[in-house]
CHARMM-style PDB file with segment names, atoms N, HN, CA, C and O in Angstrom:
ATOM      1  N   UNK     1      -2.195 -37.185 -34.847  1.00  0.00      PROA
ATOM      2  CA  UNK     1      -2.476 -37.401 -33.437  1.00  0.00      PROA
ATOM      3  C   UNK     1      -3.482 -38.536 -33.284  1.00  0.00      PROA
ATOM      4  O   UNK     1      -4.489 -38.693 -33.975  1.00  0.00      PROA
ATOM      5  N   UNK     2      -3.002 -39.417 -32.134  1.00  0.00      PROA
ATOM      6  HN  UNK     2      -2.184 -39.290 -31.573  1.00  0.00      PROA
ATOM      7  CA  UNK     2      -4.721 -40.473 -31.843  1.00  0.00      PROA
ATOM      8  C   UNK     2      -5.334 -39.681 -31.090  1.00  0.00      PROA
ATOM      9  O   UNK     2      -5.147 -38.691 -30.383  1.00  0.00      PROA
ATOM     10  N   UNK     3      -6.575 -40.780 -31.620  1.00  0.00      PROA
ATOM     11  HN  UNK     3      -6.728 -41.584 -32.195  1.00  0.00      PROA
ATOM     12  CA  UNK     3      -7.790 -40.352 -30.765  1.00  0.00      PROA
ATOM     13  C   UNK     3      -7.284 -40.237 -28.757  1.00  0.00      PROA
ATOM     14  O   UNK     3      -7.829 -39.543 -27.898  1.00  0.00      PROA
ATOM     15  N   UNK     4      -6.582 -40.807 -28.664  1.00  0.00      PROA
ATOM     16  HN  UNK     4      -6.140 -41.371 -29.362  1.00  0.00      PROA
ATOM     17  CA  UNK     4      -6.199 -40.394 -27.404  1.00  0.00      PROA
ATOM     18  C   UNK     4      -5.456 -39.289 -27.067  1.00  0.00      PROA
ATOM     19  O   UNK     4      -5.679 -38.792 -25.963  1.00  0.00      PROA
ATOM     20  N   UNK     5      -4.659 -38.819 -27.745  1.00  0.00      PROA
ATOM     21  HN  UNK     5      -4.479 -39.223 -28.641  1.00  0.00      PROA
ATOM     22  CA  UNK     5      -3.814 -37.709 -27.719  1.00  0.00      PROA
ATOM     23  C   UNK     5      -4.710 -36.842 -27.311  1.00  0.00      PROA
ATOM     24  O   UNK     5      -4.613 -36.225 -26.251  1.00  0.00      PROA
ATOM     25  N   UNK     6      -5.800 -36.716 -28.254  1.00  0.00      PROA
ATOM     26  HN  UNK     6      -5.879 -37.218 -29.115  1.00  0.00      PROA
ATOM     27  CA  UNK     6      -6.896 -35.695 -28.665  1.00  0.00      PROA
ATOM     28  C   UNK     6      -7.420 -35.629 -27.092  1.00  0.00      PROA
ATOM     29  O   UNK     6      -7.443 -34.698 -26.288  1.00  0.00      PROA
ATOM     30  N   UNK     7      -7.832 -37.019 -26.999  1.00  0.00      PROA
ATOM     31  HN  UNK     7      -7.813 -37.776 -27.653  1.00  0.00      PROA
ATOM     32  CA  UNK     7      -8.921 -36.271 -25.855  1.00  0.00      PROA
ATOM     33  C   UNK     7      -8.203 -35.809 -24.756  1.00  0.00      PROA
ATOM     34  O   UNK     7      -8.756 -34.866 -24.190  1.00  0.00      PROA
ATOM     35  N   UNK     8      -6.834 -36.279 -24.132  1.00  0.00      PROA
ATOM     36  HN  UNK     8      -6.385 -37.045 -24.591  1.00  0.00      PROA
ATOM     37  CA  UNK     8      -5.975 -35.578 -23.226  1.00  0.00      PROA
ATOM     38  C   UNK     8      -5.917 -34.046 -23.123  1.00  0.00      PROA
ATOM     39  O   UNK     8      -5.927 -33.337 -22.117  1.00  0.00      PROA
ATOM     40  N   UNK     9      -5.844 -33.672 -24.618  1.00  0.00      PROA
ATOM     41  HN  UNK     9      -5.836 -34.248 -25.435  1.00  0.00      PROA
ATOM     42  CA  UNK     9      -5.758 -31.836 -24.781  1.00  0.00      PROA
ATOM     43  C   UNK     9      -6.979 -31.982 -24.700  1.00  0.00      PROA
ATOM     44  O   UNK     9      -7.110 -30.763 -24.805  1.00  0.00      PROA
ATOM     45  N   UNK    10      -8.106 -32.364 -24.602  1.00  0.00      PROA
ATOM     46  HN  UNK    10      -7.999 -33.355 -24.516  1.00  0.00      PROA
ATOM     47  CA  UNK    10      -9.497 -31.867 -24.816  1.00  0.00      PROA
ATOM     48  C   UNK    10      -9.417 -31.959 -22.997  1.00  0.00      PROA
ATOM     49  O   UNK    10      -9.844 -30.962 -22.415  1.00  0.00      PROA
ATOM     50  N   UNK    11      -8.961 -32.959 -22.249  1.00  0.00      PROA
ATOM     51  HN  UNK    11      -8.615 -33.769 -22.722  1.00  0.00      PROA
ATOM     52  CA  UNK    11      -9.613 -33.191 -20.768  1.00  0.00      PROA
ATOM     53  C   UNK    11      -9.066 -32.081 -20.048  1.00  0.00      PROA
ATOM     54  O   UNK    11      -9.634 -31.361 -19.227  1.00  0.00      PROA
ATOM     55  N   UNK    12      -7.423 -32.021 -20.630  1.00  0.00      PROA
ATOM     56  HN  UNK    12      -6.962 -32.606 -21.298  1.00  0.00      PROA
ATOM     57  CA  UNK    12      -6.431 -30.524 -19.972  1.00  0.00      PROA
ATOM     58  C   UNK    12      -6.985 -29.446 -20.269  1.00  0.00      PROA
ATOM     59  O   UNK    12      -6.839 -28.672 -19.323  1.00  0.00      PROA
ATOM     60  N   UNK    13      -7.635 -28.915 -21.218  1.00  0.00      PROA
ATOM     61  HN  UNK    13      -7.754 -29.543 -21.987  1.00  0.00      PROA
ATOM     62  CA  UNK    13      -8.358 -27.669 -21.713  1.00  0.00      PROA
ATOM     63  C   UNK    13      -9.575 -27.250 -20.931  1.00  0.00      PROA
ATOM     64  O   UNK    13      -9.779 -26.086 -20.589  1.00  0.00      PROA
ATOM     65  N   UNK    14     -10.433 -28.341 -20.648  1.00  0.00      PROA
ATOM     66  HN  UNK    14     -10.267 -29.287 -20.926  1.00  0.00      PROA
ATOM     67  CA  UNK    14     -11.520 -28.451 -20.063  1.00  0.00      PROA
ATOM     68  C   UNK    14     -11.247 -28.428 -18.536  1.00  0.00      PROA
ATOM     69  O   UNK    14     -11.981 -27.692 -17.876  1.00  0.00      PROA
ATOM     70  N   UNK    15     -10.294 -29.129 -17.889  1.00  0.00      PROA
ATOM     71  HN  UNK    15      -9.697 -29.726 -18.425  1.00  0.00      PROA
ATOM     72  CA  UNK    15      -9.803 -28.568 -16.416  1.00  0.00      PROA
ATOM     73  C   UNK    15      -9.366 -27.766 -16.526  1.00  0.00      PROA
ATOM     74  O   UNK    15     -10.306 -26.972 -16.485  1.00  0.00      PROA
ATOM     75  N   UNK    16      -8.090 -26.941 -16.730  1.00  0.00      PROA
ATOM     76  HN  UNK    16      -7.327 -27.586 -16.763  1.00  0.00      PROA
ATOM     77  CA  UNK    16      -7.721 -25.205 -16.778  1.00  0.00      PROA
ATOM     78  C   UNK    16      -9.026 -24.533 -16.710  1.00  0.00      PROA
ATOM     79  O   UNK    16      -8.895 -23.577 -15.946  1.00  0.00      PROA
ATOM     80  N   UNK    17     -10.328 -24.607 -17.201  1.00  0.00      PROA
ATOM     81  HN  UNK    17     -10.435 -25.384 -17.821  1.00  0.00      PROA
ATOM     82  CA  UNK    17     -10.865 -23.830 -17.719  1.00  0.00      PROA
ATOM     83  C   UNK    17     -11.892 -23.953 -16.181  1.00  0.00      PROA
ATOM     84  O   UNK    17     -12.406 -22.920 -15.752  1.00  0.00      PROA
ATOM     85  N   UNK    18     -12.023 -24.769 -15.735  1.00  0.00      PROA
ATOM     86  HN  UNK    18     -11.606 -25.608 -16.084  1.00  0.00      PROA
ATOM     87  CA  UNK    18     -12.758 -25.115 -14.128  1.00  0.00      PROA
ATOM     88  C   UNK    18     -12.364 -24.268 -13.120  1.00  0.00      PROA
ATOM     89  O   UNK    18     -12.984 -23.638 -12.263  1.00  0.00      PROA
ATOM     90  N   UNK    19     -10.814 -24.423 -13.497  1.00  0.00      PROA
ATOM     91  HN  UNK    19     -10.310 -24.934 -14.193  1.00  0.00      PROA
ATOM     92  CA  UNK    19      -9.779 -23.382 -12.397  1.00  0.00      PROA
ATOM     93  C   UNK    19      -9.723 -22.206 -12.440  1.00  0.00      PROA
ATOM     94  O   UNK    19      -9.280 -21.539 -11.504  1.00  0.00      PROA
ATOM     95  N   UNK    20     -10.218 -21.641 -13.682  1.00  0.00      PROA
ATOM     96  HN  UNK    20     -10.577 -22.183 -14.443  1.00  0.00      PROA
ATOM     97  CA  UNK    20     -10.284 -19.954 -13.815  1.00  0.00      PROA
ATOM     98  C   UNK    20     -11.791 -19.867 -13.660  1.00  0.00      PROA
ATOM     99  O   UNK    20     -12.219 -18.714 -13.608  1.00  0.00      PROA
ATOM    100  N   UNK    21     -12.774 -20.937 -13.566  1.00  0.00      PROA
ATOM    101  HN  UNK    21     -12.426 -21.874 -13.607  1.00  0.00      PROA
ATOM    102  CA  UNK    21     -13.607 -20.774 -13.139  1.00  0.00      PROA
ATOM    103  C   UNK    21     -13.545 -20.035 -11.659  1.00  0.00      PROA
ATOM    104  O   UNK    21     -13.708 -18.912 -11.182  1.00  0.00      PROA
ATOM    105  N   UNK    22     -13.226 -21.289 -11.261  1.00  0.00      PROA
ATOM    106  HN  UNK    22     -13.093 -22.202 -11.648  1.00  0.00      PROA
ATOM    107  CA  UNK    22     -12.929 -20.819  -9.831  1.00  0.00      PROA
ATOM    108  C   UNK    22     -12.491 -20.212  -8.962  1.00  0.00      PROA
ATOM    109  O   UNK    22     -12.938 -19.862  -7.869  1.00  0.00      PROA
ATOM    110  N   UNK    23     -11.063 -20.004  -9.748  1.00  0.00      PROA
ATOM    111  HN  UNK    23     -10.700 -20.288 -10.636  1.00  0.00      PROA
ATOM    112  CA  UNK    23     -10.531 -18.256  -9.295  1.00  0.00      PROA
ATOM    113  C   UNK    23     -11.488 -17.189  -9.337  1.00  0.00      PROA
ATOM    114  O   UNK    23     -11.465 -16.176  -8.638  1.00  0.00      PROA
ATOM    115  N   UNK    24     -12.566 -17.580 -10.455  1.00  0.00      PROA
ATOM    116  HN  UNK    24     -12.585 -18.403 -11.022  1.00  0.00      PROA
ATOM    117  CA  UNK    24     -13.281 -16.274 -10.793  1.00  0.00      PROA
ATOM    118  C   UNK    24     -14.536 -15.980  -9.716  1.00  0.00      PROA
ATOM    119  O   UNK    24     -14.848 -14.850  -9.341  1.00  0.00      PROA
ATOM    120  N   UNK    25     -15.128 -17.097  -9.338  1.00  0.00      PROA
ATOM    121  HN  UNK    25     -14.875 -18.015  -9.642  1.00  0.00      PROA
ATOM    122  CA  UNK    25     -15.653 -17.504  -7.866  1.00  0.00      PROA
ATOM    123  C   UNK    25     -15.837 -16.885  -6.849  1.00  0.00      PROA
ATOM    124  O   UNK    25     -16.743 -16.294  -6.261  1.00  0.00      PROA
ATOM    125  N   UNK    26     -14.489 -17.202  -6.711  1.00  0.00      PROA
ATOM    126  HN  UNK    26     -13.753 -17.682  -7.188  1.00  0.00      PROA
ATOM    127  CA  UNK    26     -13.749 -16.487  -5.349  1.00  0.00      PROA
ATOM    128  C   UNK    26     -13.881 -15.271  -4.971  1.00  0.00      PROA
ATOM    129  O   UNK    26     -13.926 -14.880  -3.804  1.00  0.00      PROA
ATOM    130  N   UNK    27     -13.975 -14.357  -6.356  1.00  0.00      PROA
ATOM    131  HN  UNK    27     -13.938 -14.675  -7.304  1.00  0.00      PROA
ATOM    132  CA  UNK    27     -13.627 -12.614  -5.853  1.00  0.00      PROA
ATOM    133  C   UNK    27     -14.387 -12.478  -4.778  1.00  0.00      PROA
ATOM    134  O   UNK    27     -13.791 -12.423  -3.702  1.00  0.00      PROA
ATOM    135  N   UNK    28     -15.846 -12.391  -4.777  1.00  0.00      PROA
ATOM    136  HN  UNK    28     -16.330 -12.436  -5.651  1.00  0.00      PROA
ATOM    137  CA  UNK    28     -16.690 -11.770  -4.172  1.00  0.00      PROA
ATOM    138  C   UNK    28     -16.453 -11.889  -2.601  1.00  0.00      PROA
ATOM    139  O   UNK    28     -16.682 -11.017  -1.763  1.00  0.00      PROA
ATOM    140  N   UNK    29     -15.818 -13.482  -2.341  1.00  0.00      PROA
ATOM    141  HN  UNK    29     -15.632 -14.191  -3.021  1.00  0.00      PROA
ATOM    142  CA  UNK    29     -15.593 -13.924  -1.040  1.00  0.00      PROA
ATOM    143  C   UNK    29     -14.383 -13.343  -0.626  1.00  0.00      PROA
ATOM    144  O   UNK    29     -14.120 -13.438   0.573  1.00  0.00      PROA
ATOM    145  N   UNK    30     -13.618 -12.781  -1.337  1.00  0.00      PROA
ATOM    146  HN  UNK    30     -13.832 -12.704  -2.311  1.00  0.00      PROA
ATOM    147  CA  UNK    30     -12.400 -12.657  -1.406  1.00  0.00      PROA
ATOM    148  C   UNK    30     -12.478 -10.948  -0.527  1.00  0.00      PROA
ATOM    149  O   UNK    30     -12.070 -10.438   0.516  1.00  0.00      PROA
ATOM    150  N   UNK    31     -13.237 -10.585  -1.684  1.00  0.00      PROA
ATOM    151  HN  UNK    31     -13.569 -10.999  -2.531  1.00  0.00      PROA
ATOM    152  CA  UNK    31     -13.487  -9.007  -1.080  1.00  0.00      PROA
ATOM    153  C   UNK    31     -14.037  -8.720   0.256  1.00  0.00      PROA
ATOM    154  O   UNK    31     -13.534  -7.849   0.966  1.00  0.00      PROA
ATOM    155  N   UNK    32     -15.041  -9.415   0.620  1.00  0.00      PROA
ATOM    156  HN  UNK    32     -15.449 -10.123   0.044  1.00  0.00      PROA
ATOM    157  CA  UNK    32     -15.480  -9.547   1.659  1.00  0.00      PROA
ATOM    158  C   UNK    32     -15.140  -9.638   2.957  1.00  0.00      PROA
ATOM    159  O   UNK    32     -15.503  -9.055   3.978  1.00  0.00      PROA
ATOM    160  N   UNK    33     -13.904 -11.002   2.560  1.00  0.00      PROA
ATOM    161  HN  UNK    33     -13.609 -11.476   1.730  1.00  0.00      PROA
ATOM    162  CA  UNK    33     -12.820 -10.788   3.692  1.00  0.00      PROA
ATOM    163  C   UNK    33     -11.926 -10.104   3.779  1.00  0.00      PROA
ATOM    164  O   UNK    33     -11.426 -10.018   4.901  1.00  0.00      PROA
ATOM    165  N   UNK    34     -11.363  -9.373   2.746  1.00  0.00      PROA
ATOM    166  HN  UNK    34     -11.769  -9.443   1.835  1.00  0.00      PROA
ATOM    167  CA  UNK    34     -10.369  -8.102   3.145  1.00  0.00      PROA
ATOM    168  C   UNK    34     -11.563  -6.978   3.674  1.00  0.00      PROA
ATOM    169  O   UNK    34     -11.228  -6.250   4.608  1.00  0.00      PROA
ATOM    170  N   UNK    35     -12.751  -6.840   3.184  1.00  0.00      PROA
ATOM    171  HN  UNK    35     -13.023  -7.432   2.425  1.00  0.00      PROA
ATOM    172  CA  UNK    35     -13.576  -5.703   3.924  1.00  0.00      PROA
ATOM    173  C   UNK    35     -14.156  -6.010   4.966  1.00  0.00      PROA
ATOM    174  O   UNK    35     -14.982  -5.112   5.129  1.00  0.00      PROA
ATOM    175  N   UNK    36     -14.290  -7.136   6.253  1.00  0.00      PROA
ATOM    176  HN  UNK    36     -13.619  -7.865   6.121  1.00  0.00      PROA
ATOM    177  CA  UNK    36     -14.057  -7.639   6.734  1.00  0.00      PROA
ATOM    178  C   UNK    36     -12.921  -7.423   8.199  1.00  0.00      PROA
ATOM    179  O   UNK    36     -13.246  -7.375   9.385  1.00  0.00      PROA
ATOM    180  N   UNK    37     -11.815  -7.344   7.710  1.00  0.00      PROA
ATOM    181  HN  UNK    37     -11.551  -7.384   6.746  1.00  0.00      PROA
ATOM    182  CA  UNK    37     -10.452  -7.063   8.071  1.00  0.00      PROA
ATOM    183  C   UNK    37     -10.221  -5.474   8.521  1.00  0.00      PROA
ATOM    184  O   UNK    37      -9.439  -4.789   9.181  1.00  0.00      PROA
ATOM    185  N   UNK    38     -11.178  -5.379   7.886  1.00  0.00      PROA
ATOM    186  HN  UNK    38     -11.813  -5.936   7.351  1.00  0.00      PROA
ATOM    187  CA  UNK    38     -11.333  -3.462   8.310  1.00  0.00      PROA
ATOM    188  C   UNK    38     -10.230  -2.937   7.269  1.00  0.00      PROA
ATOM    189  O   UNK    38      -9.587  -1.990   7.720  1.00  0.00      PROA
ATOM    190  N   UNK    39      -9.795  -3.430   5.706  1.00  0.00      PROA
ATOM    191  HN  UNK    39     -10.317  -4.200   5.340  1.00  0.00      PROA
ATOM    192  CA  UNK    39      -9.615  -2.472   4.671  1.00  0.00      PROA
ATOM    193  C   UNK    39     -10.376  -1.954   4.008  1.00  0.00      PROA
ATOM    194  O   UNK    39     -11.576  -2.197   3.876  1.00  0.00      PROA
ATOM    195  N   UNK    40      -9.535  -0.939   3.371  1.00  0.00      PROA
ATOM    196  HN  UNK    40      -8.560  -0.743   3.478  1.00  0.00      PROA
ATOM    197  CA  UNK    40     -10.966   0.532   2.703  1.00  0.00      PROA
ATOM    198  C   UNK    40     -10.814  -0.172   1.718  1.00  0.00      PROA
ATOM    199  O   UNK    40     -10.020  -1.084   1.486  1.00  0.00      PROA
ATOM    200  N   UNK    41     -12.265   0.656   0.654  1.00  0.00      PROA
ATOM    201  HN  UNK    41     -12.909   1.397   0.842  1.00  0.00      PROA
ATOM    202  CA  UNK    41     -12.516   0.148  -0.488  1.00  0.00      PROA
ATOM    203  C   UNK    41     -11.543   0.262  -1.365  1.00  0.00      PROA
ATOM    204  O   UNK    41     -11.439  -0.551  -2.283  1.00  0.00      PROA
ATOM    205  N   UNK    42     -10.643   1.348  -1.198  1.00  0.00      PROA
ATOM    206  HN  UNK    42     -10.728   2.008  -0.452  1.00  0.00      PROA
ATOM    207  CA  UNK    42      -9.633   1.823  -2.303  1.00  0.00      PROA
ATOM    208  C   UNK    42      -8.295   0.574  -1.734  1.00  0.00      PROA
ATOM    209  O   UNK    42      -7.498   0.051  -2.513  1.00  0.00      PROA
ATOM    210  N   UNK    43      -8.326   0.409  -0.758  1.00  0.00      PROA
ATOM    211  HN  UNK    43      -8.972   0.835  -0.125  1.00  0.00      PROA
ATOM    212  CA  UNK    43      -6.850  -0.599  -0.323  1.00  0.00      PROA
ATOM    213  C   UNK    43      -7.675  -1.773  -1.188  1.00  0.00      PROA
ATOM    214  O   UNK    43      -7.364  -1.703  -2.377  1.00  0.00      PROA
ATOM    215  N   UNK    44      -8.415  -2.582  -0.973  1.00  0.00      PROA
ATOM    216  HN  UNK    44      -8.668  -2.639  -0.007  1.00  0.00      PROA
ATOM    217  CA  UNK    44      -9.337  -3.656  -1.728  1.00  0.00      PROA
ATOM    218  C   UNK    44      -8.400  -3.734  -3.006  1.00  0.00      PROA
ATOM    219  O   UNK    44      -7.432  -4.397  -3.378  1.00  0.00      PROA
ATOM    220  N   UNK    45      -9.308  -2.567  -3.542  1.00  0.00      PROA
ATOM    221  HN  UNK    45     -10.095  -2.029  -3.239  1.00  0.00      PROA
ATOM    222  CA  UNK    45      -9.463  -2.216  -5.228  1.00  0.00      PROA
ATOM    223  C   UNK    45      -7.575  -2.611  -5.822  1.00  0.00      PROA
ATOM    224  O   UNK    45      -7.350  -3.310  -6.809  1.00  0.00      PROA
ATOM    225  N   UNK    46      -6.384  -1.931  -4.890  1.00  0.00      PROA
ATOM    226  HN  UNK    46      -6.566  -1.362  -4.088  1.00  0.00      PROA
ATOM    227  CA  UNK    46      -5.492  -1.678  -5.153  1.00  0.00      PROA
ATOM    228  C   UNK    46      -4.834  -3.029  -5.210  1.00  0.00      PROA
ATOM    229  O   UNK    46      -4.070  -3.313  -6.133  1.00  0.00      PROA
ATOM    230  N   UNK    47      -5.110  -3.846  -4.264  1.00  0.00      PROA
ATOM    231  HN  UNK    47      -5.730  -3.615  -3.514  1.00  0.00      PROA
ATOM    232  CA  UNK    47      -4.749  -5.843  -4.110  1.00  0.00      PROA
ATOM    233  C   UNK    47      -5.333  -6.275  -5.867  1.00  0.00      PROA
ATOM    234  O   UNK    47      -4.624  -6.620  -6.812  1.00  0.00      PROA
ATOM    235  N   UNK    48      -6.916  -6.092  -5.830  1.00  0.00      PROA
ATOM    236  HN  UNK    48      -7.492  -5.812  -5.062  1.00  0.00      PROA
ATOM    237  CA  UNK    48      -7.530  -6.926  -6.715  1.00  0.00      PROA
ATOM    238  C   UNK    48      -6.825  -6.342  -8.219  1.00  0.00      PROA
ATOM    239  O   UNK    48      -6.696  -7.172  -9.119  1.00  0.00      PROA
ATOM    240  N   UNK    49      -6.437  -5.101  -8.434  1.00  0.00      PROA
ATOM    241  HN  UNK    49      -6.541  -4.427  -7.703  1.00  0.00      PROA
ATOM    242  CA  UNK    49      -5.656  -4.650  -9.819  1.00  0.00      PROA
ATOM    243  C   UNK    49      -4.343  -4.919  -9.595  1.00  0.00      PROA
ATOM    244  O   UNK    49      -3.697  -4.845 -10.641  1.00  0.00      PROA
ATOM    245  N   UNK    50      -3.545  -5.267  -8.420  1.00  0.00      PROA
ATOM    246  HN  UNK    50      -4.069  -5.327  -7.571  1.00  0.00      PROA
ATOM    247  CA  UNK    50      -1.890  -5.493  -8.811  1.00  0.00      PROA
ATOM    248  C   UNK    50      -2.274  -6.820  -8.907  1.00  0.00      PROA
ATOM    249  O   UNK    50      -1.636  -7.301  -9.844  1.00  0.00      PROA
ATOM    250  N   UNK    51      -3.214  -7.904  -8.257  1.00  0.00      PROA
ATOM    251  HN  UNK    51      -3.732  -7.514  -7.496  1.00  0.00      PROA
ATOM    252  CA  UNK    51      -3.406  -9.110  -8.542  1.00  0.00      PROA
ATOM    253  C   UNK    51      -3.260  -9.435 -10.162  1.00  0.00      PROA
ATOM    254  O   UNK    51      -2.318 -10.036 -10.679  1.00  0.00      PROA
ATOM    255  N   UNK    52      -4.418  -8.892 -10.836  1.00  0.00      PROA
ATOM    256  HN  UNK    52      -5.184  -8.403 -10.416  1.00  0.00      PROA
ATOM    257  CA  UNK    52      -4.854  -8.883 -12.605  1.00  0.00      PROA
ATOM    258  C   UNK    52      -3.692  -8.875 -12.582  1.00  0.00      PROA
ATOM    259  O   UNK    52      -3.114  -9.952 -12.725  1.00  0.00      PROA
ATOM    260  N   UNK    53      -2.838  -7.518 -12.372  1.00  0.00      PROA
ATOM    261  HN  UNK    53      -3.308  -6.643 -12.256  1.00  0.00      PROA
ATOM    262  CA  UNK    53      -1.689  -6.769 -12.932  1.00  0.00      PROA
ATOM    263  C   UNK    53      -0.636  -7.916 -13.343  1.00  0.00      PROA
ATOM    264  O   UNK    53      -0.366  -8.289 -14.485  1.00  0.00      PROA
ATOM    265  N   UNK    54      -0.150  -8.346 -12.213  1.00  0.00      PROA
ATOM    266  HN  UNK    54      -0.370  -8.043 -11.286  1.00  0.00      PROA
ATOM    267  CA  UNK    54       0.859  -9.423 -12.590  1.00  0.00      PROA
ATOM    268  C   UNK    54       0.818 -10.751 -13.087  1.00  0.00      PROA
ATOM    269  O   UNK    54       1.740 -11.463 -13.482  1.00  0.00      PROA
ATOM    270  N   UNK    55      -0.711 -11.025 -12.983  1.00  0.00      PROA
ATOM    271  HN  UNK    55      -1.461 -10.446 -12.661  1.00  0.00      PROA
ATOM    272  CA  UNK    55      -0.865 -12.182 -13.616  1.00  0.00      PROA
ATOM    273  C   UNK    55      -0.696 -12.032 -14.953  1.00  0.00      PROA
ATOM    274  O   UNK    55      -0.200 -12.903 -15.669  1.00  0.00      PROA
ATOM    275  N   UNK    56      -1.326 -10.306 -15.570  1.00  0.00      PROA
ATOM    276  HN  UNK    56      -1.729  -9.599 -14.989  1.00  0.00      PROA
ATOM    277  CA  UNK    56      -1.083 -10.263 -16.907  1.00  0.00      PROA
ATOM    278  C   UNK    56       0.463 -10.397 -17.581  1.00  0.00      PROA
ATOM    279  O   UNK    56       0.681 -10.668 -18.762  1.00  0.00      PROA
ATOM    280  N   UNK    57       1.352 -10.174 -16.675  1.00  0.00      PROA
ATOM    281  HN  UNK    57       1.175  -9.954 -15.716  1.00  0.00      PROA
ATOM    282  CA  UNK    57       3.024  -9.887 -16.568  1.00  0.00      PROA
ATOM    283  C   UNK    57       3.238 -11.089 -16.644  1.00  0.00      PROA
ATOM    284  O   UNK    57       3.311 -11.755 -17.676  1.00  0.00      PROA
ATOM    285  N   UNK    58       3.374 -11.516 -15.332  1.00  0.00      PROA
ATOM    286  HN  UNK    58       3.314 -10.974 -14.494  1.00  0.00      PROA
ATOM    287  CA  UNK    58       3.585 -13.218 -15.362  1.00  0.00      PROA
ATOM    288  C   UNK    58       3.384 -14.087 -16.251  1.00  0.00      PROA
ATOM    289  O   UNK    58       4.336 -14.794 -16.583  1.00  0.00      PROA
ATOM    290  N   UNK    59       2.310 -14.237 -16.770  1.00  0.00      PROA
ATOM    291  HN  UNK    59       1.537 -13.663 -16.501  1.00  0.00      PROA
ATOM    292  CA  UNK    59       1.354 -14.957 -17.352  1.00  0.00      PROA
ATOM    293  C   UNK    59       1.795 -15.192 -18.416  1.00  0.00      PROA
ATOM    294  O   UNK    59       2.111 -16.301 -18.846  1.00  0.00      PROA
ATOM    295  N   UNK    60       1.890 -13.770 -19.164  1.00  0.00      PROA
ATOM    296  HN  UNK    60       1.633 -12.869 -18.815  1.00  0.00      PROA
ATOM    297  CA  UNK    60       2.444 -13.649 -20.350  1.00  0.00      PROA
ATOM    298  C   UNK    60       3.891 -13.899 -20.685  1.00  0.00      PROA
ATOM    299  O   UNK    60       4.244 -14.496 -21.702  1.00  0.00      PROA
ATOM    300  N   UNK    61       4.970 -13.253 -19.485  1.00  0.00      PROA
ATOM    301  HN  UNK    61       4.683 -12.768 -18.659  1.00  0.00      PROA
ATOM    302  CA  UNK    61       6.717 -13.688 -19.460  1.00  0.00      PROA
ATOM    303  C   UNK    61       6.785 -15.228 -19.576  1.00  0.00      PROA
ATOM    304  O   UNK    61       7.525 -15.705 -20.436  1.00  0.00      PROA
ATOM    305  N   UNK    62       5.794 -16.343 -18.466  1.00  0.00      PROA
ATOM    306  HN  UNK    62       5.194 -15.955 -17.767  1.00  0.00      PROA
ATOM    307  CA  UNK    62       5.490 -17.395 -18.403  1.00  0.00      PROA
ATOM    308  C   UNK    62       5.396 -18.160 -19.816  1.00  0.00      PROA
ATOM    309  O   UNK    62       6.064 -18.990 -20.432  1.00  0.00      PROA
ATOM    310  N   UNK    63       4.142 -17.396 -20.006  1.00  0.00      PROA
ATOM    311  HN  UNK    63       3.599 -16.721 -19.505  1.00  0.00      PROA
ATOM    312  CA  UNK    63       4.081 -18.434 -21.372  1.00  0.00      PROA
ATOM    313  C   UNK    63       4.948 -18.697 -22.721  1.00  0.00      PROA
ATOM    314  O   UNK    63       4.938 -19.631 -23.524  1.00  0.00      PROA
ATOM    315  N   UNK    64       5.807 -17.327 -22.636  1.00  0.00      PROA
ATOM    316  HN  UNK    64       5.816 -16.569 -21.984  1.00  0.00      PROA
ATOM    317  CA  UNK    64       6.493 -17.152 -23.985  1.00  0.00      PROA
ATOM    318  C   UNK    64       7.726 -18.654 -23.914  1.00  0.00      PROA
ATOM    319  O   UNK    64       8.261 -19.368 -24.762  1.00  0.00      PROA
ATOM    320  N   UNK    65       7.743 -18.557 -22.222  1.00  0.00      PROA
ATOM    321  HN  UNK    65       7.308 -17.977 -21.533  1.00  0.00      PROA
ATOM    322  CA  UNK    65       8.971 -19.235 -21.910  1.00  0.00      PROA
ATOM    323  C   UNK    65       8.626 -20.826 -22.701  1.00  0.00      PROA
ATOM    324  O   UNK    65       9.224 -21.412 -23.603  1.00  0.00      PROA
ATOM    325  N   UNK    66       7.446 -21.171 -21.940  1.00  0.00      PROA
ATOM    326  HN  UNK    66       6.961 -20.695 -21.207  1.00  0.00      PROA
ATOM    327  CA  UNK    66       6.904 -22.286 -21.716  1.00  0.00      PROA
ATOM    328  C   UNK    66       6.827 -22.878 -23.801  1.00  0.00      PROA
ATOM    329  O   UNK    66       7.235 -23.972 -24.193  1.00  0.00      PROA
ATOM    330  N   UNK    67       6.231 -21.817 -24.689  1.00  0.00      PROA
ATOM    331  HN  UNK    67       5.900 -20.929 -24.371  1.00  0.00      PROA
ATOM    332  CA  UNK    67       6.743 -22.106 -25.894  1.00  0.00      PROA
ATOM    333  C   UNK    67       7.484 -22.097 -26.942  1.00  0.00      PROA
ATOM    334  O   UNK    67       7.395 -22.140 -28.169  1.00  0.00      PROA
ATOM    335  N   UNK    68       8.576 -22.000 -25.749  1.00  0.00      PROA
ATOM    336  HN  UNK    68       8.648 -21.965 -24.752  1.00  0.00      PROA
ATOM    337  CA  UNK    68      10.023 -22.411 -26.382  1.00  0.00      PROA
ATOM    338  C   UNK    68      10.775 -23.424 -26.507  1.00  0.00      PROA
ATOM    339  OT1 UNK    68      11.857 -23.321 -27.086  1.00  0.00      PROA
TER     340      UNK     68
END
């Protein structure tokens, strides 16, 4: 690989990693405005775990694809 190759996966690695920053950010604001909205804590809770939920699904069906 060149030295350029390199730093491309180094610049792509390093942005992805900003973006799950930032998703990660978000919750608190996130919650706020569904509690906010006048949902209960348990409706909240039930969004923020099918959220995880399918990203773990997705994520994972996604990637197998993606390294093929």
């Amino acid at each position: 690989m060149s030295k350029h190759e390199i730093e491309l996966l180094f610049v792509g690695g390093f942005a992805s990693s900003l973006f799950f920053a930032g998703d990660w950010l978000q919750g608190p604001h996130v919650y706020a405005l569904y509690e906010s909205s006048g949902m209960s804590k348990h409706e909240i809770e039930l969004l923020f775990v099918g959220g995880f939920a399918s990203s773990l699904f997705f994520g994972t069906f996604i990637a197998s694809l993606a390294d093929k």
